[in-house]
Every structure is written in structure tokens, then in C-alpha cells.
C-alpha positions in Angstrom: 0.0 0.0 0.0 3.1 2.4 0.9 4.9 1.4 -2.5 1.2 2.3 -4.0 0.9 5.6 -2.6 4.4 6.7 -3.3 4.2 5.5 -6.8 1.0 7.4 -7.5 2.6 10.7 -5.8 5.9 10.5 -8.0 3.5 10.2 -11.0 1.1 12.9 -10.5 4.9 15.0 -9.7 5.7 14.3 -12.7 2.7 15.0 -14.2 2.3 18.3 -12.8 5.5 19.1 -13.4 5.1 18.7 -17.5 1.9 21.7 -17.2 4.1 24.3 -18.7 3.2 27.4 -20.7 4.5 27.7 -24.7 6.1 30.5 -26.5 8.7 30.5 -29.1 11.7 28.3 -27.5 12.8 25.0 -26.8 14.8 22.5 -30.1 14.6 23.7 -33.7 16.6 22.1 -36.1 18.4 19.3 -36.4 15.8 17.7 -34.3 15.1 14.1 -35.2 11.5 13.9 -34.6 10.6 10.8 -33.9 13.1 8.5 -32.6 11.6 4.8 -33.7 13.2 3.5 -30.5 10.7 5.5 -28.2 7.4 4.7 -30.4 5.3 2.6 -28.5 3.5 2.1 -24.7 5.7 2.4 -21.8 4.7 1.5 -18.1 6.0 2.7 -15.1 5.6 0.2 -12.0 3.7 -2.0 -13.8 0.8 0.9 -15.1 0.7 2.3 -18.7 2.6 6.1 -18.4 3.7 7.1 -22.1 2.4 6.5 -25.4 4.7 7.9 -28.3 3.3 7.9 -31.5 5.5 7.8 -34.4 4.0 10.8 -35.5 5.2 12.7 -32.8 1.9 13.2 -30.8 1.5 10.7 -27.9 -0.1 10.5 -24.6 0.9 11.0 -20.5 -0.9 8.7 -18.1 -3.1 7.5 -20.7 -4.2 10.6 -21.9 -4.8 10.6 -25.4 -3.3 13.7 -27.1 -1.9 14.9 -24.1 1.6 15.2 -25.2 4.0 16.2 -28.2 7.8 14.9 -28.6 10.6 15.0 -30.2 14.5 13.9 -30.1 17.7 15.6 -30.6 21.2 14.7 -29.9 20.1 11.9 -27.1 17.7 14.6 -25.5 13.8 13.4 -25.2 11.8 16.7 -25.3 7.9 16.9 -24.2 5.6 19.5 -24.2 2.3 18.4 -22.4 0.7 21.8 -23.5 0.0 20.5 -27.4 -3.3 22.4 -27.3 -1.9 26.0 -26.8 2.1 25.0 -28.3 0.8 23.2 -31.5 4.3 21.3 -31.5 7.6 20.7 -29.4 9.7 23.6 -31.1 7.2 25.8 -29.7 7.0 25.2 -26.0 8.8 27.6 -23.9 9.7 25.6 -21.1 9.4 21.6 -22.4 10.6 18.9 -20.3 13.8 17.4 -21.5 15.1 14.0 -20.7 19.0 11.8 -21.4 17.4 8.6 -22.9 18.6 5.4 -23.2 17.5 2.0 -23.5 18.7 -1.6 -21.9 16.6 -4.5 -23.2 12.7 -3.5 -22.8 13.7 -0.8 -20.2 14.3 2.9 -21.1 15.5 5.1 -18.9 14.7 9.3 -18.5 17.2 11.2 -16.9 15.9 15.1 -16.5 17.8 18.0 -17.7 17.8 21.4 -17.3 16.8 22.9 -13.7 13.3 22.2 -11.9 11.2 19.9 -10.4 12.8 17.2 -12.6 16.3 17.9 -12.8 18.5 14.7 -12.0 15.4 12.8 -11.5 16.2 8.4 -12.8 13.2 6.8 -13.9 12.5 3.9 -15.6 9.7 3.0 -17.9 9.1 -1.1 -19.9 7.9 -1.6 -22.8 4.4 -2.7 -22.5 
């Protein structure tokens, strides 16, 4: 019940933590849109967290069109604002993450400064 409770509080962190307001910053070019690695369902602690569809629109917490993404240089950006950014390159303040994969498992690192900076988590592929 603990390891419930904590796991649902570190989500809805992150969660909150992705709300962010969109202006005219965050990658440009050279972005590789949509890394084929990350396409696909992801859980964290056994629950469905990330969709990433290889179009670049996905979903947070099951959330269907709650999210856009892209990739650049090893750097997972998200803007969970798609409805007022319109795409990643246009989020002032996305949420970047150091991917990288071992198996089934992929692993976030957060960049940057904030809420998630430093913050290890790690997501299987449904």
C-alpha cells in the first residue's frame, strides 16, 4: 500500500511538473522527430505512463493527445501543453530527458533545472 501511494505521488509529480506554458523556444533544427526506438506504450511500476506515436503526438498517463515529442542529440523533449504549443519547437519551457534503452527498459534522466532535474526513472515496454 506504501509502494502504492508513493508511486502514485511520484506520478502525478511528474505529471504536474510537465503543465508548462508555450512561446517561441525550446529544439529547432536538427531535431530528429521521432526516434523509432521511443514509439510505442511504456509502463512505469507496472501501469501504462507514455504513449509515443510515431508521429510525434503521444499521450501522458493515458491521456490521449496529451503530449507532443521529439529527439535531438540523445535529448527526449515533451511538451504536455500540445493544445496552446501546437508542437515541441514551440514550448517555452518543455521537459527534456538523457534517454537510453537496456533491453525493454528505457530510462529518462531530467535535464535542465526544476522539479525534474537529476530525477532516474524507468519505464518497460508494454
Amino acid at each position: 500500500m506504501k509502494r502504492r501511494i508513493i508511486a502514485v505521488v511520484v506520478a502525478s509529480m511528474l505529471a504536474l511538473a510537465f503543465f508548462a506554458g508555450c512561446g517561441g523556444t525550446g529544439h529547432g533544427e536538427g531535431d530528429t522527430p521521432h526516434t523509432t526506438e521511443l514509439v510505442g506504450e511504456w509502463n512505469f511500476q507496472g501501469s501504462l505512463y507514455y504513449t509515443f506515436n510515431a508521429d510525434g503526438t503521444g499521450s501522458m498517463l493515458g491521456t490521449p493527445g496529451s503530449i507532443r515529442w521529439s529527439t535531438s542529440n540523445g535529448i527526449l523533449s515533451v511538451c504536455a501543453t500540445p493544445g496552446l504549443c501546437g508542437a515541441v519547437v514551440d514550448c517555452s519551457t518543455p521537459q527534456n530527458w538523457a534517454y537510453s534503452f537496456a533491453g525493454d527498459t528505457l530510462t529518462l534522466v531530467g535535464q535542465g533545472s526544476g522539479p525534474i532535474f537529476g530525477g532516474t526513472f524507468q519505464y518497460t515496454r508494454r
